[in-house]
C-alpha positions as CSV (number, residue, x, y, z in Angstrom):
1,X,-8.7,8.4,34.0
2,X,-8.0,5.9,31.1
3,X,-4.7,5.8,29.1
4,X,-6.2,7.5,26.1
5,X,-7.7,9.9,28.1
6,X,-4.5,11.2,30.0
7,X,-2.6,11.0,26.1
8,X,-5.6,13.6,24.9
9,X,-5.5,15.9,27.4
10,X,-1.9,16.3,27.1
11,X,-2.2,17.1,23.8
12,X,-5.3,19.0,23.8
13,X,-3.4,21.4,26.5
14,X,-0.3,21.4,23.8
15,X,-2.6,22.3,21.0
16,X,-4.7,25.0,23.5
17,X,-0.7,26.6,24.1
18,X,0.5,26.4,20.4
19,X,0.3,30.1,19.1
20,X,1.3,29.6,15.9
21,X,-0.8,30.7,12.7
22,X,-2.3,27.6,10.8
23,X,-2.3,29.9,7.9
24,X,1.7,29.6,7.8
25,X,1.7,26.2,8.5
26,X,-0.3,25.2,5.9
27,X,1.8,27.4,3.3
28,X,5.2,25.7,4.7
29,X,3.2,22.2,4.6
30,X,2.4,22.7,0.9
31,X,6.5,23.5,-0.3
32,X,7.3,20.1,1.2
33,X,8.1,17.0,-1.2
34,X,5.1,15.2,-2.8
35,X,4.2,12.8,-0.2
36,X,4.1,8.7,-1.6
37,X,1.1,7.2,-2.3
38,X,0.3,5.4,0.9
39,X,-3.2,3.8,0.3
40,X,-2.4,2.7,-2.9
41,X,1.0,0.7,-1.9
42,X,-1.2,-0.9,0.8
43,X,-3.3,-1.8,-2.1
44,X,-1.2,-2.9,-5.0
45,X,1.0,-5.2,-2.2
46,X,1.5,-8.3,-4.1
47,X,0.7,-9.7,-0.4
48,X,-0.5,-8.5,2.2
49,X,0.4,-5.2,3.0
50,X,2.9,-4.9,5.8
51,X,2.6,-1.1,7.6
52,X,5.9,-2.0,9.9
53,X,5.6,0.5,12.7
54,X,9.0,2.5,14.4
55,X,8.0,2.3,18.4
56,X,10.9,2.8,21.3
57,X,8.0,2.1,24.2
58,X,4.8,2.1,25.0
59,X,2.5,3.1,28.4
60,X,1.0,-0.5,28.7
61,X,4.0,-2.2,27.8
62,X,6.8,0.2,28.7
63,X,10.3,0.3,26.6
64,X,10.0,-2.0,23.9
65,X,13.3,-1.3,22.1
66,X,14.4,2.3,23.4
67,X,17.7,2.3,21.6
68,X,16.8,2.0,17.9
69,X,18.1,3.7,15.0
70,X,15.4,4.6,13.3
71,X,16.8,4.7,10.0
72,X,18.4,1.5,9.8
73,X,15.2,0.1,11.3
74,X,13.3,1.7,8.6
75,X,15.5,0.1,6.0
76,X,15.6,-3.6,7.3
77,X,11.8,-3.2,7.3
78,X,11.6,-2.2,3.7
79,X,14.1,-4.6,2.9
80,X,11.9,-7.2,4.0
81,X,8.8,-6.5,2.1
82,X,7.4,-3.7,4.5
83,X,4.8,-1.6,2.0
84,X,4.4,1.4,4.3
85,X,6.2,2.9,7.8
86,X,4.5,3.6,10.6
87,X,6.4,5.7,12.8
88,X,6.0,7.2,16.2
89,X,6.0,10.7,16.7
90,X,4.8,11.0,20.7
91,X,7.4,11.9,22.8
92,X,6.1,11.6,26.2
93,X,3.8,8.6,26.2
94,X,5.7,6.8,23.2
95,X,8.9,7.5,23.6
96,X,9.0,9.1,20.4
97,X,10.0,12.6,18.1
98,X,9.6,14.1,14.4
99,X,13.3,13.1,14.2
100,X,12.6,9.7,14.1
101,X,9.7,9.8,11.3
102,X,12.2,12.5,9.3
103,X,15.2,9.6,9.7
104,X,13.4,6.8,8.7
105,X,11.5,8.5,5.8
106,X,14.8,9.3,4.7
107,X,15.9,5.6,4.4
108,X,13.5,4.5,2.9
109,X,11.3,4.7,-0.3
110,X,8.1,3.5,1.0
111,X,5.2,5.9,2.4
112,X,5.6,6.8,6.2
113,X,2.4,7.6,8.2
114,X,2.8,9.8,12.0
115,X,1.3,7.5,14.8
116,X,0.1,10.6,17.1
117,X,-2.5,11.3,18.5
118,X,-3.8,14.2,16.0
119,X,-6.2,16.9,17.5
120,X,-6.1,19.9,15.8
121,X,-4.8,21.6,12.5
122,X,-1.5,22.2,13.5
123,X,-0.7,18.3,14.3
124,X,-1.9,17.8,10.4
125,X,0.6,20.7,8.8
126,X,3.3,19.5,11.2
127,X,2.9,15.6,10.3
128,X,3.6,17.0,6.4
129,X,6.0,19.5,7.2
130,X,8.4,16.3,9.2
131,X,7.8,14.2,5.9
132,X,4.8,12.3,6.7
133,X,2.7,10.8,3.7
134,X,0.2,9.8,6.0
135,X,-1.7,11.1,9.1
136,X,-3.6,8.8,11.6
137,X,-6.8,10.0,12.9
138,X,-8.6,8.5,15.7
139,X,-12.7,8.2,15.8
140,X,-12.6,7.8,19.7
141,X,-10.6,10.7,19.8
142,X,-12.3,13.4,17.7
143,X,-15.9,14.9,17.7
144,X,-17.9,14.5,14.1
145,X,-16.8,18.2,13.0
146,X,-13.3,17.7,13.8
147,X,-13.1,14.7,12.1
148,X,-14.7,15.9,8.7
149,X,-12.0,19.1,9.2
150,X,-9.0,17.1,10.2
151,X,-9.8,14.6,7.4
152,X,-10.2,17.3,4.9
153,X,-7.1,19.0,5.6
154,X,-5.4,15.8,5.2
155,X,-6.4,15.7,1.2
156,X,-5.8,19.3,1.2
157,X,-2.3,18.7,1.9
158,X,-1.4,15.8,-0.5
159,X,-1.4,12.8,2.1
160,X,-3.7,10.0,2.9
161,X,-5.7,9.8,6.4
162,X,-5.6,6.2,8.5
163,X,-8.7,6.8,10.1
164,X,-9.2,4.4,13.4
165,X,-11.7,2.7,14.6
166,X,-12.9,0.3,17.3
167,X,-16.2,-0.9,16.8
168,X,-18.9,-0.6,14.1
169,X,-20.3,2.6,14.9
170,X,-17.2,4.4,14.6
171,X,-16.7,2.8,11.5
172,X,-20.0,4.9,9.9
173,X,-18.6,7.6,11.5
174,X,-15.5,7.4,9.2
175,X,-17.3,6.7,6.5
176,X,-20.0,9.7,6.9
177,X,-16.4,12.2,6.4
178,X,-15.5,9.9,3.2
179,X,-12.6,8.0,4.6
180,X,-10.6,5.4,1.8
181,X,-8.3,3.9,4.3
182,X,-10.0,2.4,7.5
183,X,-8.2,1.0,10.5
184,X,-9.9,-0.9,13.2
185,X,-7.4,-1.1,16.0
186,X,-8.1,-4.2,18.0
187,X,-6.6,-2.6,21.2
188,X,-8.9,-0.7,23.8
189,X,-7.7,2.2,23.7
190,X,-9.4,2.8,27.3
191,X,-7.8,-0.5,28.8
192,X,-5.1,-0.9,26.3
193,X,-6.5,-4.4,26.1
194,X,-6.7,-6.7,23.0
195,X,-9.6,-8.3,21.6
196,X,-8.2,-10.3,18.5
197,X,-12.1,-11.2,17.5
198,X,-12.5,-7.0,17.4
199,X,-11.2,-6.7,13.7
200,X,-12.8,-10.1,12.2
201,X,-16.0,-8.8,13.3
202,X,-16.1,-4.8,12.5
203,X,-14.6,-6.0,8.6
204,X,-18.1,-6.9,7.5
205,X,-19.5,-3.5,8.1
206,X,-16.8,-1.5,6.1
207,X,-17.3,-1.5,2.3
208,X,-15.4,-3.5,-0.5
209,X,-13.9,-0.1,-1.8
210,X,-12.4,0.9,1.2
211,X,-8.7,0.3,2.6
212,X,-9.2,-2.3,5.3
213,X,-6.2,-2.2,7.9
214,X,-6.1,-4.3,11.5
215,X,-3.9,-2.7,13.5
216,X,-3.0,-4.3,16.9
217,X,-2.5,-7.5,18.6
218,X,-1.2,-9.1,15.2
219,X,1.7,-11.5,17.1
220,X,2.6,-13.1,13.7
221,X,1.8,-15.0,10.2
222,X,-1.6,-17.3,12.2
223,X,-2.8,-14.3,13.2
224,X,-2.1,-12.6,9.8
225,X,-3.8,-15.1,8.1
226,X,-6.8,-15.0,9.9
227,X,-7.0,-11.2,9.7
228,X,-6.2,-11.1,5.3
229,X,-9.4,-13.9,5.1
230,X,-11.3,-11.7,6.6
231,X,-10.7,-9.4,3.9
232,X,-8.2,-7.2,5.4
233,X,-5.3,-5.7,3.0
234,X,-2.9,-4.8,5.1
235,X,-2.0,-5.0,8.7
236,X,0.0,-2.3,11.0
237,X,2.2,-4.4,13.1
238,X,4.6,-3.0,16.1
239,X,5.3,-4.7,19.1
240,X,5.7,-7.8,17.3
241,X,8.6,-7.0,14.9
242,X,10.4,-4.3,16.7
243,X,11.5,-6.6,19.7
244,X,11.7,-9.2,16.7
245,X,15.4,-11.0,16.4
246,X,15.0,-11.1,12.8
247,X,13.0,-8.0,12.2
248,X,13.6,-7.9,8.8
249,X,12.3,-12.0,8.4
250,X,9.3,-11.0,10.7
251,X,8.2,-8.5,8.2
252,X,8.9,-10.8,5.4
253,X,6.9,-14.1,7.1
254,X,3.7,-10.9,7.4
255,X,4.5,-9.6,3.7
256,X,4.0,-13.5,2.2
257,X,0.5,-14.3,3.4
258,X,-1.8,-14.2,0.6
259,X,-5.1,-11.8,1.2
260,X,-8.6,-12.3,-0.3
261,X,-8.9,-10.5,-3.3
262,X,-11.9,-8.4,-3.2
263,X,-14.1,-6.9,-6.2
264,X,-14.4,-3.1,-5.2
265,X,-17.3,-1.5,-5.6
């Protein structure tokens, strides 16, 4: 069984035990606080947009910084030019809680996305209802009519949807359900490998108007680089600046590459 496989059925079995009306949830979801404009701060970054991510450990790599405030965290990123948060929310596999996305939202006045692993209805309302102004769905890990639902929900409630992908196929799968922000995650999610030609390659098959984000396997401004002249606007960069020294002059060395300015269409 493959990392991403043991991560879904542990939350497939939380979702098949959660009694809870959606009904409610999405009433409680809706009397939450506007959610920030996530999309468009990755767009209007005078840079390249910086999505610095909040992660205490990993299964590949194991605890990465296991100890970290998330708040304070959340407000050296900003400080250093971060456009968005990424924060997660997994508690077994990640290390991870709604406590930390809810602290570091707070610090902060830049959008947060929930990194989770989001399979059901529920996982949407509950990413709102902890703050989020974002919700990451994952091709791989949805069927076609959970994906349209989960991604119309998402709108529904105000926020914007990362949608992942891996290859170019599951990039016209996003795309058939209307995603705007696309993420192509260079890491296998079945090997937890990285390929850093993945996200070079897959940008040529996602359109101009689209959101392009490379997520994974980014280990600093070279790699950044490469990535923004490919015609990526942001990237989503963990590993790299959490166990940073300088985490706030990491995010700042990502934050001052210049991207390709694109004419959308």
């Amino acid at each position: 069984m493959t990392y991403l496989d043991r991560i879904l059925t542990a939350h497939r079995a939380t979702a098949a035990a959660d009694r809870r009306s959606v009904d409610e949830l999405f009433a409680r979801a809706g009397t939450a606080d506007a959610p920030r404009p996530f999309a468009t701060a990755l767009r209007s970054a005078a840079g390249l947009g910086v999505i610095a991510e909040i992660k205490r450990r990993s299964p590949s790599k194991g605890d990465l910084h296991p100890g970290l405030d998330p708040a304070e965290l959340a407000a050296t990123y900003a400080d250093g030019g971060a456009a968005c948060l990424s924060v997660l929310t997994d508690v077994d596999f990640f290390g991870g809680s709604p406590d930390d996305l809810a602290a570091a939202r707070a610090a902060v006045r830049i959008p947060v996305l929930r990194k989770d692993f989001t399979v059901c209805a529920a996982d949407v309302c509950d990413a709102r209802i902890m703050g989020a102004d974002a919700v990451l769905l994952i091709v791989a890990a949805l069927d076609d009519a959970e994906l349209a639902e989960l991604h119309a929900l998402v709108g529904e409630l105000g926020m914007d949807a990362l949608v992942e992908t891996h290859d170019e196929a599951e990039v016209e799968r996003a795309l058939a359900v209307g995603a705007s922000l696309i993420g192509v995650n260079q890491r296998d999610l079945a090997t937890f490998e990285v390929d850093t030609d993945r996200a070079v390659r897959v940008a040529a098959v996602i359109p101009t108007h689209v959101v392009r984000v490379a997520e994974s396997g980014i280990r600093g401004v070279d790699d950044a680089t490469r990535l923004a002249d490919a015609g990526y606007d942001a990237v989503l960069v963990g590993e790299s600046v959490v166990t940073a020294p300088d985490p706030r002059g990491a995010v700042a060395a990502l934050a001052g590459v210049d991207r390709a300015r694109r004419v959308t269409s």
